[in-house]
Biopython code that builds the backbone (N, CA, C, O; Angstrom):
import numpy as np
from Bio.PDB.StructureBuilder import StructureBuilder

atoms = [
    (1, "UNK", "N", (173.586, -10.554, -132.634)),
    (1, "UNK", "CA", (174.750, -10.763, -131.784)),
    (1, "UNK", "C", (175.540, -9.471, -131.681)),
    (1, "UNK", "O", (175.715, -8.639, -132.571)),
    (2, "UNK", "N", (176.020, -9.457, -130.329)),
    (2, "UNK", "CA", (177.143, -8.177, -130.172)),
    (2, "UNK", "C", (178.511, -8.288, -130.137)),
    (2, "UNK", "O", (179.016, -9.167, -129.437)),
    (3, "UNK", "N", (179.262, -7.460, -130.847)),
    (3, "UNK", "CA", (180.605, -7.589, -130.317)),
    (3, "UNK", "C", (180.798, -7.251, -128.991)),
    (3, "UNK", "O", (181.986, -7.545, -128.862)),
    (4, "UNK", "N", (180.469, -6.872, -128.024)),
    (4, "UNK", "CA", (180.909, -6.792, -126.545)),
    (4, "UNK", "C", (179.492, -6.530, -126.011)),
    (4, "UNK", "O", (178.563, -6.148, -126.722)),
    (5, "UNK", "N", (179.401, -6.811, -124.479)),
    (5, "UNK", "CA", (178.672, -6.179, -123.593)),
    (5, "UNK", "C", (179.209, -5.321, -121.998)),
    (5, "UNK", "O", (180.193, -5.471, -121.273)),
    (6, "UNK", "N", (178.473, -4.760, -121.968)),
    (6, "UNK", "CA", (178.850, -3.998, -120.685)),
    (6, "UNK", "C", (177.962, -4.149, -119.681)),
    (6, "UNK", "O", (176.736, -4.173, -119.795)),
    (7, "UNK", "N", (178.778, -4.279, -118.418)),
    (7, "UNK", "CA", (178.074, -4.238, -116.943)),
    (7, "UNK", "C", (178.491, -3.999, -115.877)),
    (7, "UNK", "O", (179.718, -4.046, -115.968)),
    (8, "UNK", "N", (178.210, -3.771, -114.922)),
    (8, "UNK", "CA", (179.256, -3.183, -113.527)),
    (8, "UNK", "C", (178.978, -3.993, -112.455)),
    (8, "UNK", "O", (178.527, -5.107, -112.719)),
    (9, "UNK", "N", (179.156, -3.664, -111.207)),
    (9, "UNK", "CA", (179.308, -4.421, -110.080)),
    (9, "UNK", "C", (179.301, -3.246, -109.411)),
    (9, "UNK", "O", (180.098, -2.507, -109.989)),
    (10, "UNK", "N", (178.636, -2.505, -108.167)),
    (10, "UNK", "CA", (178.902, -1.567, -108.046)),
    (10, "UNK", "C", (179.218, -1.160, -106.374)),
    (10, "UNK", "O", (178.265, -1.280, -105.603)),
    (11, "UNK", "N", (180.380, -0.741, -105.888)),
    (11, "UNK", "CA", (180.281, -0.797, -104.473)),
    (11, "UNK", "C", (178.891, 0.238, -103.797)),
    (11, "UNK", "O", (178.064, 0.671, -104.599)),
    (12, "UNK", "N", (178.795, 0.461, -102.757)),
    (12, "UNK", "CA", (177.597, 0.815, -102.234)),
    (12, "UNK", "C", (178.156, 2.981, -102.646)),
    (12, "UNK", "O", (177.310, 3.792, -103.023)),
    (13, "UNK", "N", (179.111, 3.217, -102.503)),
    (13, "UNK", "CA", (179.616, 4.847, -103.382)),
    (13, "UNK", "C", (179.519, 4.846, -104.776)),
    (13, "UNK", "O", (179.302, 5.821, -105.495)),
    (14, "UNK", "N", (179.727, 3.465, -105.170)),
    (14, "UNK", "CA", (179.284, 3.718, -106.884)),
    (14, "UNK", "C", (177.589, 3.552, -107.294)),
    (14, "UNK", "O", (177.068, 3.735, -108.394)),
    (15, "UNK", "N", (177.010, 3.182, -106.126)),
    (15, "UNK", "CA", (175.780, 2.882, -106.364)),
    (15, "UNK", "C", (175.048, 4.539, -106.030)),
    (15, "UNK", "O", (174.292, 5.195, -106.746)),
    (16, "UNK", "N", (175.483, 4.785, -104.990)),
    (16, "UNK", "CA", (175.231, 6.726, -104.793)),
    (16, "UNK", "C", (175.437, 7.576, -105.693)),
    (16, "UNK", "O", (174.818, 8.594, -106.002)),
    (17, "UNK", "N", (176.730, 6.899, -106.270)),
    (17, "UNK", "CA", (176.617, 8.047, -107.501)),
    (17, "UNK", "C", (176.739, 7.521, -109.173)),
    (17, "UNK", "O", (177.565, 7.776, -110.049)),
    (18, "UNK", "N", (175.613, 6.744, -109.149)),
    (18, "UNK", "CA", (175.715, 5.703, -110.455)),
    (18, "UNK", "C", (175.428, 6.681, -111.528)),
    (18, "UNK", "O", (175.368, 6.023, -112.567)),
    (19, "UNK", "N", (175.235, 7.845, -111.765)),
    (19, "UNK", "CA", (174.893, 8.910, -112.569)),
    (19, "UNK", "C", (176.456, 9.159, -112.868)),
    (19, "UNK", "O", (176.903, 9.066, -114.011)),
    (20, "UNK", "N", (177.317, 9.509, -111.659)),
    (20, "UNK", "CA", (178.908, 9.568, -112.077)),
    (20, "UNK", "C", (179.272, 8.470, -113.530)),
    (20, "UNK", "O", (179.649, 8.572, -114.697)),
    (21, "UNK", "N", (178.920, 7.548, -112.663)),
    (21, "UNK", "CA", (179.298, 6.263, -113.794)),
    (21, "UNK", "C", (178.574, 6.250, -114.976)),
    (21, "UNK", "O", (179.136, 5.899, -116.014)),
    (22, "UNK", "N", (177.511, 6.551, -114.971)),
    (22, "UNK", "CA", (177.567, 6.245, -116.005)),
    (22, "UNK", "C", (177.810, 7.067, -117.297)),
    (22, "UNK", "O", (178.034, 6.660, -118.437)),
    (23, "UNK", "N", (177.695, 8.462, -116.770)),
    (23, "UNK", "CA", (178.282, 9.327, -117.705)),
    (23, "UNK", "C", (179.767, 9.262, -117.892)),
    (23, "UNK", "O", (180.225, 9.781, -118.909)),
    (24, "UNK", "N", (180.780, 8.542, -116.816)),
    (24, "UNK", "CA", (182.207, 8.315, -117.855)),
    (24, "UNK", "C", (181.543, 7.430, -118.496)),
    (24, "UNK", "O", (181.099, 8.062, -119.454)),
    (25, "UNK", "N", (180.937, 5.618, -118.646)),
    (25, "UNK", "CA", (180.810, 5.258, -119.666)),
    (25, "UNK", "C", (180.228, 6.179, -120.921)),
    (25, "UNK", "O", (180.819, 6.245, -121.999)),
    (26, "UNK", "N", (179.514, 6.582, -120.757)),
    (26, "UNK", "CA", (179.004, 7.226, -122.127)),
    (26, "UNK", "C", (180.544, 8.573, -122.862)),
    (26, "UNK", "O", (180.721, 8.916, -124.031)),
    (27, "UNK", "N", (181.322, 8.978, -121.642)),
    (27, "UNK", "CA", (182.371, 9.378, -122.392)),
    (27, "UNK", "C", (183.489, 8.544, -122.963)),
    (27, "UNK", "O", (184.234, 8.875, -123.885)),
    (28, "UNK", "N", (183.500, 7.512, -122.343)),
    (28, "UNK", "CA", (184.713, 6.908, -122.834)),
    (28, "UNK", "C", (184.208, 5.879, -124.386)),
    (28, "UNK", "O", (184.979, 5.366, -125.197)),
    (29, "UNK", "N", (182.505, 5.839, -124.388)),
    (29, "UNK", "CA", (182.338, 5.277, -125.420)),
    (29, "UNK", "C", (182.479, 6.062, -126.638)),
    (29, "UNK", "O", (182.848, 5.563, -127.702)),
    (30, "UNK", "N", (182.141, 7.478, -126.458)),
    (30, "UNK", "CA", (182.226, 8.780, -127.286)),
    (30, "UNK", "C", (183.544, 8.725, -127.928)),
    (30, "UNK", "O", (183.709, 8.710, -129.148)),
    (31, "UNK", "N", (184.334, 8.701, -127.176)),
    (31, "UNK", "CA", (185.959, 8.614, -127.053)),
    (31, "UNK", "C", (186.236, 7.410, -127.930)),
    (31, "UNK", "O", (187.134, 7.680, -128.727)),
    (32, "UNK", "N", (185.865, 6.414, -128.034)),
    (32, "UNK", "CA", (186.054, 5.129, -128.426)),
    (32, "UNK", "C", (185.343, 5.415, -130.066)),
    (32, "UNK", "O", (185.810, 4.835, -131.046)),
    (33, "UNK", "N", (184.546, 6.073, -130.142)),
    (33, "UNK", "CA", (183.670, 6.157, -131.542)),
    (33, "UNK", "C", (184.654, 7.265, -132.246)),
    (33, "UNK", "O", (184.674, 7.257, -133.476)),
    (34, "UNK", "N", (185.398, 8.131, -131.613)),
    (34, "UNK", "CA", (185.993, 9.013, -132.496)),
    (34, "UNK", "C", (187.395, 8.329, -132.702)),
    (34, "UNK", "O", (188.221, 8.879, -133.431)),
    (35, "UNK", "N", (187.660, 7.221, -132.115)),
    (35, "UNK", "CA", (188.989, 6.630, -132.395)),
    (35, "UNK", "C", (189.056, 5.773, -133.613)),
    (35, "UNK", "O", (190.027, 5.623, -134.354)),
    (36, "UNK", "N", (187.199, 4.925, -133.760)),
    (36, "UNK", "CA", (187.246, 4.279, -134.942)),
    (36, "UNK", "C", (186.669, 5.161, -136.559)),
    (36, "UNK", "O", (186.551, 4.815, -137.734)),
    (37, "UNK", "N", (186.429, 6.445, -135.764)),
    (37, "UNK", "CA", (185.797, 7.391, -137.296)),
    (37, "UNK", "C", (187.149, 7.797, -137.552)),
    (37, "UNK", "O", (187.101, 8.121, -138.738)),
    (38, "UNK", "N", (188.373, 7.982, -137.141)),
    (38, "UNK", "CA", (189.958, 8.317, -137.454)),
    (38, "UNK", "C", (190.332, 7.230, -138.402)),
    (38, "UNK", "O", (191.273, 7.637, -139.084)),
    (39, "UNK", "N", (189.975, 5.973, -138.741)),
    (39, "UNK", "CA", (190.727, 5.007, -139.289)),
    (39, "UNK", "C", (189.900, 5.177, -140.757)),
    (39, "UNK", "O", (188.786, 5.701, -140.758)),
    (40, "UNK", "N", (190.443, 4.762, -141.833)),
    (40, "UNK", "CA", (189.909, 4.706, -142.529)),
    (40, "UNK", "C", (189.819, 2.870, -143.091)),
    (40, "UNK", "O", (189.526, 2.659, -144.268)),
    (41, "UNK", "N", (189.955, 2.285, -142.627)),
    (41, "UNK", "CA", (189.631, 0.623, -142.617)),
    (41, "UNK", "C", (189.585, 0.134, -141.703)),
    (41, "UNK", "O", (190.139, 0.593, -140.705)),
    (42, "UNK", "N", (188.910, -0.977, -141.703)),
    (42, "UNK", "CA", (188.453, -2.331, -140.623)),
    (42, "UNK", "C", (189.583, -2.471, -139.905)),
    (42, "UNK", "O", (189.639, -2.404, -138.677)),
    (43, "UNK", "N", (190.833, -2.738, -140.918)),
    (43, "UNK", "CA", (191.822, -3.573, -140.242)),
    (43, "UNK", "C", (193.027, -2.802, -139.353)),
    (43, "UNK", "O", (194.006, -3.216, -138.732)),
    (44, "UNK", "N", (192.248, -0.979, -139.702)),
    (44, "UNK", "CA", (192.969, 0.049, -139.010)),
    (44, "UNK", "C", (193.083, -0.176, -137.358)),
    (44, "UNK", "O", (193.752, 0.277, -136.429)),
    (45, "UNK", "N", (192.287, -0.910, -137.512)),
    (45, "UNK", "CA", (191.351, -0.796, -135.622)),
    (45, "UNK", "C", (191.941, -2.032, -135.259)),
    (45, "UNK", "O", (191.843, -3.057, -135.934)),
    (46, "UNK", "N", (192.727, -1.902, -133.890)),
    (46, "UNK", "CA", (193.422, -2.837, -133.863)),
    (46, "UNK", "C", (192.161, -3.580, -132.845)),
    (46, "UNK", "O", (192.105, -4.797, -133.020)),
    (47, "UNK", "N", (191.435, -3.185, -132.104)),
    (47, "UNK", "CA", (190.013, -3.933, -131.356)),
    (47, "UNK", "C", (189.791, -4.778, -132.192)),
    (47, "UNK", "O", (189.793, -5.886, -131.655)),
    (48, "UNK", "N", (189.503, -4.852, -133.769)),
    (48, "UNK", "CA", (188.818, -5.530, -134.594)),
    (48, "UNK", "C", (189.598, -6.500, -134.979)),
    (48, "UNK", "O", (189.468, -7.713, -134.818)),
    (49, "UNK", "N", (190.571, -5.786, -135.594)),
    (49, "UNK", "CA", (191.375, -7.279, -135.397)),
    (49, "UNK", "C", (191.369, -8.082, -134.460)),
    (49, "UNK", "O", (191.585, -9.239, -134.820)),
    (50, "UNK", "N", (191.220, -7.948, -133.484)),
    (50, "UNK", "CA", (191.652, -9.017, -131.909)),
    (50, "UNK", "C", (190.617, -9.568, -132.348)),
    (50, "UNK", "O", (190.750, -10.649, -132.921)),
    (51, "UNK", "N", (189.059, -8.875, -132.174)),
    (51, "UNK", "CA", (188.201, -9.742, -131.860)),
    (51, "UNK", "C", (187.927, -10.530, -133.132)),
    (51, "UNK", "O", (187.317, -11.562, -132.854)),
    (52, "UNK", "N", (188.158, -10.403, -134.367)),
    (52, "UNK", "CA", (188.014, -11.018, -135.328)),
    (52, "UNK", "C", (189.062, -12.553, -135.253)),
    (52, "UNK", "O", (188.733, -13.728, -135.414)),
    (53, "UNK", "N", (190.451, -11.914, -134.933)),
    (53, "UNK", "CA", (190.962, -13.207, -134.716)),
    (53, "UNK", "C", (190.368, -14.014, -133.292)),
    (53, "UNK", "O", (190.194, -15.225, -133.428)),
    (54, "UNK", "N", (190.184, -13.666, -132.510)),
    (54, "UNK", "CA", (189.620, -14.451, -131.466)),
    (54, "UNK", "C", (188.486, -15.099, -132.155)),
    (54, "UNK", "O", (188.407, -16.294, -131.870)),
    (55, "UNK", "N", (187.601, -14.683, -132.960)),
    (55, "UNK", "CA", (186.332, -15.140, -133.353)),
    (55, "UNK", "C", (186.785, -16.241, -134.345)),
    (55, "UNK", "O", (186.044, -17.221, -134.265)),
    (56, "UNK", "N", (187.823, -16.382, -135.295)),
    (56, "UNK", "CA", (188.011, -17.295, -135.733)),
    (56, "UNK", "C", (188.758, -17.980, -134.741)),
    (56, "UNK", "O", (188.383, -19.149, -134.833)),
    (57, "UNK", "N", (189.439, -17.913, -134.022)),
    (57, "UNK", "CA", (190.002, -19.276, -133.263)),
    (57, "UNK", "C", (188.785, -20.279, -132.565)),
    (57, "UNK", "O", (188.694, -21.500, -132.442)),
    (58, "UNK", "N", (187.777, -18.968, -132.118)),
    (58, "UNK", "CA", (186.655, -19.779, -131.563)),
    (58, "UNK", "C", (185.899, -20.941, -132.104)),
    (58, "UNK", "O", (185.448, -21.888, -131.460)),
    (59, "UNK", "N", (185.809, -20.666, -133.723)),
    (59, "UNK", "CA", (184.975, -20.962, -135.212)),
    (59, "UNK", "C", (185.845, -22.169, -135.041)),
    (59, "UNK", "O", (185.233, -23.230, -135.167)),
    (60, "UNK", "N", (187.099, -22.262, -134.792)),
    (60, "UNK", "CA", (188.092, -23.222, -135.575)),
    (60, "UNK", "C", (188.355, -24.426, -134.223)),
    (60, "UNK", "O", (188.855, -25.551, -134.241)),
    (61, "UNK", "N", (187.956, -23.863, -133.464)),
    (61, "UNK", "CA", (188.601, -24.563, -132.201)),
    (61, "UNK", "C", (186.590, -25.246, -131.024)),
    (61, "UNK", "O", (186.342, -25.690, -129.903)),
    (62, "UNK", "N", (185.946, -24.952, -132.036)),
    (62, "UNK", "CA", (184.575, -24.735, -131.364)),
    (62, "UNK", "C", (184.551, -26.549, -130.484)),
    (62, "UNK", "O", (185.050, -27.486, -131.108)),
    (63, "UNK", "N", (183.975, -26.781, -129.161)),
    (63, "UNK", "CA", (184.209, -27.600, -128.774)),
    (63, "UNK", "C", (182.642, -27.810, -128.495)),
    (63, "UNK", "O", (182.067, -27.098, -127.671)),
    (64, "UNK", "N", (181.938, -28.866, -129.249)),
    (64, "UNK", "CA", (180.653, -29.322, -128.811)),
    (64, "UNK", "C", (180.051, -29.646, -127.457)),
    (64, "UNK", "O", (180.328, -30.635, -126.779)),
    (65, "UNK", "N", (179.380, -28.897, -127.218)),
    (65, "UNK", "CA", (178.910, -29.234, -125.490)),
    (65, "UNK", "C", (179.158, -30.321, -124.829)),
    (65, "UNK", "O", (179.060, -31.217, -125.668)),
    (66, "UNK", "N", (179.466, -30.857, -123.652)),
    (66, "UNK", "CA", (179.040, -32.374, -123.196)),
    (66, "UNK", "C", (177.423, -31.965, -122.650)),
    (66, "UNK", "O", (177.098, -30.946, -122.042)),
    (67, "UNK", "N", (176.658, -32.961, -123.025)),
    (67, "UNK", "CA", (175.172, -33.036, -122.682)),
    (67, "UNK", "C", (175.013, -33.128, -121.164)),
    (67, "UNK", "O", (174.024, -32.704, -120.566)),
    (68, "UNK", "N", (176.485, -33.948, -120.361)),
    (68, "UNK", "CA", (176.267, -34.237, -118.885)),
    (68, "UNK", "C", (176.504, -33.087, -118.035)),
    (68, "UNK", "O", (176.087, -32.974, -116.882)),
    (69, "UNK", "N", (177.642, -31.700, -119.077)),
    (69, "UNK", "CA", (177.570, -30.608, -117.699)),
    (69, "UNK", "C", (176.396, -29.745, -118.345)),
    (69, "UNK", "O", (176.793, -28.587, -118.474)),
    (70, "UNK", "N", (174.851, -29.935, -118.876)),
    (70, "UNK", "CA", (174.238, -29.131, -119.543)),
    (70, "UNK", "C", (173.180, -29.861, -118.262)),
    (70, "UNK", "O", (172.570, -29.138, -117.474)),
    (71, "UNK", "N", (173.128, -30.780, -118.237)),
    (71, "UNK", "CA", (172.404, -31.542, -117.422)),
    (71, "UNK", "C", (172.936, -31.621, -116.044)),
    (71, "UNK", "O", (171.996, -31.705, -115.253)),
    (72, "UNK", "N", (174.127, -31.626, -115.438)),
    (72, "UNK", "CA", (174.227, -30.939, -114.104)),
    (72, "UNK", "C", (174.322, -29.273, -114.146)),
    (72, "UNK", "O", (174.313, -28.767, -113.024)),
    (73, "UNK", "N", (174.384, -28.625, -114.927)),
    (73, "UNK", "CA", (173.624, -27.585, -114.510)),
    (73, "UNK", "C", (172.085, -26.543, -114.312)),
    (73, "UNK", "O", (171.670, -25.572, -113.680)),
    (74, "UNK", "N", (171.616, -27.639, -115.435)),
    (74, "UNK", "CA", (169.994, -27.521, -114.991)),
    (74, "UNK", "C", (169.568, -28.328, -113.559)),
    (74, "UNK", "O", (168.504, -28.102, -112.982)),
    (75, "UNK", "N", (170.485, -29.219, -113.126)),
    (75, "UNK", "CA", (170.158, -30.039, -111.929)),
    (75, "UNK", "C", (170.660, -28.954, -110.776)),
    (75, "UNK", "O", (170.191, -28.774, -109.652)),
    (76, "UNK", "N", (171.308, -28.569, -111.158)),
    (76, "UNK", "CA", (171.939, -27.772, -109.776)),
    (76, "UNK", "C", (171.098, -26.556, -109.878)),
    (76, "UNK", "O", (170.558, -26.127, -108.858)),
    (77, "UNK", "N", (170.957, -26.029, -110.893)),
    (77, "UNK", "CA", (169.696, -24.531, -110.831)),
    (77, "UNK", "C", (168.219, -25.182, -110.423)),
    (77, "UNK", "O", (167.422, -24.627, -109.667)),
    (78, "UNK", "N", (168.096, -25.941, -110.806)),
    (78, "UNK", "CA", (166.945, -26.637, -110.160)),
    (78, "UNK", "C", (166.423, -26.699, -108.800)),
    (78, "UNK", "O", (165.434, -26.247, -108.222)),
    (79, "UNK", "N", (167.783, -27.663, -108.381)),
    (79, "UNK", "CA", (167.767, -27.646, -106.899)),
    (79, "UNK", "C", (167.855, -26.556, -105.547)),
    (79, "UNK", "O", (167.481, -26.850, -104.412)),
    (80, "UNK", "N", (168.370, -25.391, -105.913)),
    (80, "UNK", "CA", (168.321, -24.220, -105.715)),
    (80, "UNK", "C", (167.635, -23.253, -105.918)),
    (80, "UNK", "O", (167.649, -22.280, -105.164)),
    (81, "UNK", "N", (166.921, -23.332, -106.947)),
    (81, "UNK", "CA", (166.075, -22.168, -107.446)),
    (81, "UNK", "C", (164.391, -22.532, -106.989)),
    (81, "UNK", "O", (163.827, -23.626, -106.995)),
    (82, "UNK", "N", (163.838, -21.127, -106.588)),
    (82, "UNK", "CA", (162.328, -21.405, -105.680)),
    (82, "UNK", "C", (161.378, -21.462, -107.224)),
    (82, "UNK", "O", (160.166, -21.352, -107.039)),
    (83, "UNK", "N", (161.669, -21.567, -108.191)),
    (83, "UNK", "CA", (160.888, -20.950, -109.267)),
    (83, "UNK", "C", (161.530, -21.454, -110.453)),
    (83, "UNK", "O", (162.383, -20.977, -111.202)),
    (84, "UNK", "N", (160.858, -22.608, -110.427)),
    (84, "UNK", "CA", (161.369, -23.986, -111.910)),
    (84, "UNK", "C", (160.852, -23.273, -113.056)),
    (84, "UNK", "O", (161.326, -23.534, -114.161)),
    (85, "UNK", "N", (159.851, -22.320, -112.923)),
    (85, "UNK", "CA", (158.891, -22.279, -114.251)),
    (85, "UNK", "C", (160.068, -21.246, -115.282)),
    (85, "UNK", "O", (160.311, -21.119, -116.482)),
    (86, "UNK", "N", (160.553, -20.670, -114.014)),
    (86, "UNK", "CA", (161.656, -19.828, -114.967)),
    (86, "UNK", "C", (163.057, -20.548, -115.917)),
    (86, "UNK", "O", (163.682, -20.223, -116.927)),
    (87, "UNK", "N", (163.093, -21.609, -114.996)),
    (87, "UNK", "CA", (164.220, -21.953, -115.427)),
    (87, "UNK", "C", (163.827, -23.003, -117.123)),
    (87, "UNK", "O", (164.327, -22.889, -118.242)),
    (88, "UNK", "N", (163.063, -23.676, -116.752)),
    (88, "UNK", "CA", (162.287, -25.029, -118.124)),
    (88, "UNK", "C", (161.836, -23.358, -119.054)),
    (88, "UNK", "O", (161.449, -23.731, -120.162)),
    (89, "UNK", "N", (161.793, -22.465, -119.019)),
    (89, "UNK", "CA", (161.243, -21.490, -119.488)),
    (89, "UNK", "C", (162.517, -20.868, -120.710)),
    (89, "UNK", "O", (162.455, -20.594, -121.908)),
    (90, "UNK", "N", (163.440, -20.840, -119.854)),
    (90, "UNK", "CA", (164.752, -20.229, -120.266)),
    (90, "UNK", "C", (165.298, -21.336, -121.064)),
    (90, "UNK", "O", (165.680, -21.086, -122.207)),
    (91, "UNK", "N", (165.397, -22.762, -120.508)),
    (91, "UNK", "CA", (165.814, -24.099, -121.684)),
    (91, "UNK", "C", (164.836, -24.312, -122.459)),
    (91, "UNK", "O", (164.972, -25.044, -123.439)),
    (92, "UNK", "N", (164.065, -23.914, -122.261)),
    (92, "UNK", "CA", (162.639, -24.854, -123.581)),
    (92, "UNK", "C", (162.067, -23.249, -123.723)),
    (92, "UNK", "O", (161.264, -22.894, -122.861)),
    (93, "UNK", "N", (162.409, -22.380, -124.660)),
    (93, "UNK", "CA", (161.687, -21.413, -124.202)),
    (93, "UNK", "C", (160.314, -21.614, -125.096)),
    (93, "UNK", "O", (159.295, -21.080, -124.659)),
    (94, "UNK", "N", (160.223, -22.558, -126.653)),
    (94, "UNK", "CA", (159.101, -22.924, -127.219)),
    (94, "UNK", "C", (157.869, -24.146, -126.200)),
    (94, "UNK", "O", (157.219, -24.960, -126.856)),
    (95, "UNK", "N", (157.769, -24.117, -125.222)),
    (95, "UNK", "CA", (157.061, -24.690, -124.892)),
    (95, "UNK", "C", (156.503, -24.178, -123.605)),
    (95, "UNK", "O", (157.234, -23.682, -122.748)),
    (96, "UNK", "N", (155.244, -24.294, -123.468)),
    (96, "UNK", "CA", (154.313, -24.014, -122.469)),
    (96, "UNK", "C", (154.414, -24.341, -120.912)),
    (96, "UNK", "O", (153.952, -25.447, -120.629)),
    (97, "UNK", "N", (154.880, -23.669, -119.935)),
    (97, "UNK", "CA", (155.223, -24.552, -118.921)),
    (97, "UNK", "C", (154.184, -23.594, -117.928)),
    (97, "UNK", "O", (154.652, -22.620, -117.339)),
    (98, "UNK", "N", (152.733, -23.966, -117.802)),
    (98, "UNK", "CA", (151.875, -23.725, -116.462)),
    (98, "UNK", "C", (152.005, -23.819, -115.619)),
    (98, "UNK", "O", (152.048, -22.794, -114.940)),
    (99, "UNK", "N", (152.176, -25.157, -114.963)),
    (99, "UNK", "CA", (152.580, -25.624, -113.774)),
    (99, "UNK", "C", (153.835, -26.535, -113.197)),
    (99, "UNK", "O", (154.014, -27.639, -113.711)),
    (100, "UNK", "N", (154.558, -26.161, -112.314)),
    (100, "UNK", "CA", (155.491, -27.770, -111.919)),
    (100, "UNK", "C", (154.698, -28.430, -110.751)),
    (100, "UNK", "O", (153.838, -27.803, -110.132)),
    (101, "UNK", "N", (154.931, -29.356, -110.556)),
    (101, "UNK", "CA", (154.272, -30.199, -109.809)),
    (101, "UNK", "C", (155.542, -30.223, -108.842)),
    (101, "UNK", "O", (156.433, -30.894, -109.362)),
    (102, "UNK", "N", (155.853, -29.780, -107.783)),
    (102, "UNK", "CA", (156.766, -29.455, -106.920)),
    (102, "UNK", "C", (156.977, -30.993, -105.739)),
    (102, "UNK", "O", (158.115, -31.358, -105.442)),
    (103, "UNK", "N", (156.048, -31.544, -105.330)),
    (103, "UNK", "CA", (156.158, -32.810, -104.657)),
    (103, "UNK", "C", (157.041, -33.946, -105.963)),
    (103, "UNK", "O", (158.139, -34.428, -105.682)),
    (104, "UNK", "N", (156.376, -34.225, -107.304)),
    (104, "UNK", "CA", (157.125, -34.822, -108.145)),
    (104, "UNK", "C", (158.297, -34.129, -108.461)),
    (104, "UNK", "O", (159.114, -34.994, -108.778)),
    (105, "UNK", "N", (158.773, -33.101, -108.536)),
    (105, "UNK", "CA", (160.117, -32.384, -108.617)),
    (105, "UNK", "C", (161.054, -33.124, -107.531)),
    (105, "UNK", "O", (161.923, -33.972, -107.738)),
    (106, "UNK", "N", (160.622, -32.550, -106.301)),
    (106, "UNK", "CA", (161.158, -33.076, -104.865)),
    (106, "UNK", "C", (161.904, -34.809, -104.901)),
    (106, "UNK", "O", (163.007, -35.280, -104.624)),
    (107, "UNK", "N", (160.760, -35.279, -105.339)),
    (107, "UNK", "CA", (160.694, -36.806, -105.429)),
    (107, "UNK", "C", (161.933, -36.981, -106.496)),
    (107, "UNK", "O", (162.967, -37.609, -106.269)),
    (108, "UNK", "N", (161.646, -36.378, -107.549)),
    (108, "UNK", "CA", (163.025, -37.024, -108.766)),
    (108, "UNK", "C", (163.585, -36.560, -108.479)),
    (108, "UNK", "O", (164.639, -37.057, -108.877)),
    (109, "UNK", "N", (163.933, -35.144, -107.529)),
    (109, "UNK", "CA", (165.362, -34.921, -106.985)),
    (109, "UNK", "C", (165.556, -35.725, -105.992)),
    (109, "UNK", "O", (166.783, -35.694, -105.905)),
    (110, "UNK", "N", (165.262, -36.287, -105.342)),
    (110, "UNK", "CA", (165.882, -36.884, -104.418)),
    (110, "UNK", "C", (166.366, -38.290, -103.854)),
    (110, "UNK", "O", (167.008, -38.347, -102.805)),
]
sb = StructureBuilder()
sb.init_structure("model")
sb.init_model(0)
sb.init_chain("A")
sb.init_seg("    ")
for serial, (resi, resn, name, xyz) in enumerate(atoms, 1):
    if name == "N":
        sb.init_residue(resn, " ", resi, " ")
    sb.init_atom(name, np.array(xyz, "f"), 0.0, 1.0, " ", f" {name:<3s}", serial, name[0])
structure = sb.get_structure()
């Protein structure tokens, strides 16, 4: 698991010059690594703190799935998506999925 991830969105000038971008990310992460080699404890870093307390509120406050929006949203990716094998692939990823039978798909969707 990570403490953060990164990703962009990029207008069609940030996509021309995605080399721009991505070398500020790599400076501002540089920048970010010499801010936490300055501290000499965990609890120096005030990032860590946040995310630590956020992580326990999460721990403390954790709310068990409902099974029915887990199941309308495999219904709705379903119904939309040209390519089931990916999706039963991504929920079941221990199990073998060769073929869908696309007429019986059709049929129980509809």
């Amino acid at each position: 698991m990570s403490a953060f991830e990164i990703s962009f969105v990029l207008t069609e000038v940030g996509v021309k010059q995605y080399e721009t971008v991505i070398s500020a990310l790599f400076k501002y992460l540089e920048m970010l690594l010499n801010e936490i080699n300055n501290f000499k404890t965990f609890s120096d870093f005030e990032f860590f703190r946040e995310l630590k307390l956020m992580s326990e509120i999460g721990f403390k406050y954790y709310k068990i799935p409902d099974p029915m929006d887990n199941v309308c949203d495999l219904a709705n990716e379903m119904f939309f998506s040209k390519d089931l094998r990916r999706i039963l692939k991504d929920v079941y990823p221990d199990v073998c999925v060769d073929e869908v039978d696309m007429p019986l798909v059709t049929l129980l969707l509809s």
